[in-house]
Steps between C-alpha positions, in 0.01 A plus 500: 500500500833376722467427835688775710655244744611203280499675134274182411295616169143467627142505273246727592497632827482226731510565876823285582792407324534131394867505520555608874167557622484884580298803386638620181532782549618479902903475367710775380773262308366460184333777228090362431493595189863347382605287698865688571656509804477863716602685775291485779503889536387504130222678358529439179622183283801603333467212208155613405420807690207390679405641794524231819226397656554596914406237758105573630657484836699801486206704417307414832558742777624323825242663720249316671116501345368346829659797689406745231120331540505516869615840518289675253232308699567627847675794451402639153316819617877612591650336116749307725503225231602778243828591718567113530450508139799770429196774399566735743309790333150308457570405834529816645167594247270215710571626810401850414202409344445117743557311203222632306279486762513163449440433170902495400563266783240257394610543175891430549366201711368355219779550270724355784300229534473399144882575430451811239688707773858687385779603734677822421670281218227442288587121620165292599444411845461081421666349806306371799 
């Protein structure tokens, strides 16, 4: 394994790199499984044809999980947090049926709470 910001050749799968101190897989310059130098728009290491890891970052949504929390709180019964959320069609499904009479707000709650909530991505809701 290479790291992705320094091409550093790293053993195991350590957390940070010993050469520059990042993530490993947090750059985009470098192949992990090669070393070679890429394109940052790369998917795919042209030396070895590996497929490049992404950064973890870029698969987080950027919506809030406190307001997402808060919402499906207070106003699930009306699936408020679902339009925040892009999911305009469940949305429109909890307020016909008051978010399951409850049950589907309490559920999404927890889900918000505990970070297992999607926007209409498929991208986690991680950020506080």
């Amino acid at each position: 394994m290479y790291c992705r910001n320094c091409g550093k050749e790293l053993t195991g799968e350590p957390e940070i790199c010993l050469g520059c101190g990042a993530k490993p897989l947090r750059g985009s310059d470098f192949c992990q499984s090669c070393g070679a130098n890429t394109s940052t728009l790369a998917e795919v290491c042209v030396k070895c044809g590996a497929r490049l890891s992404r950064d973890e970052a870029a698969d987080v949504s950027p919506k809030s999980r406190l307001a997402v929390s808060l919402l499906a709180w207070f106003l699930g019964f009306w699936g408020i947090h679902r339009f925040y959320l892009g999911k305009i069609g469940t949305g429109i499904l909890m307020i016909l049926t008051l978010g399951g009479l409850g049950i589907w707000q309490l559920i999404d709650f927890i889900m918000a709470v505990a970070g297992a909530m999607k926007d209409k991505n498929g991208k986690p809701i991680k950020k506080w």
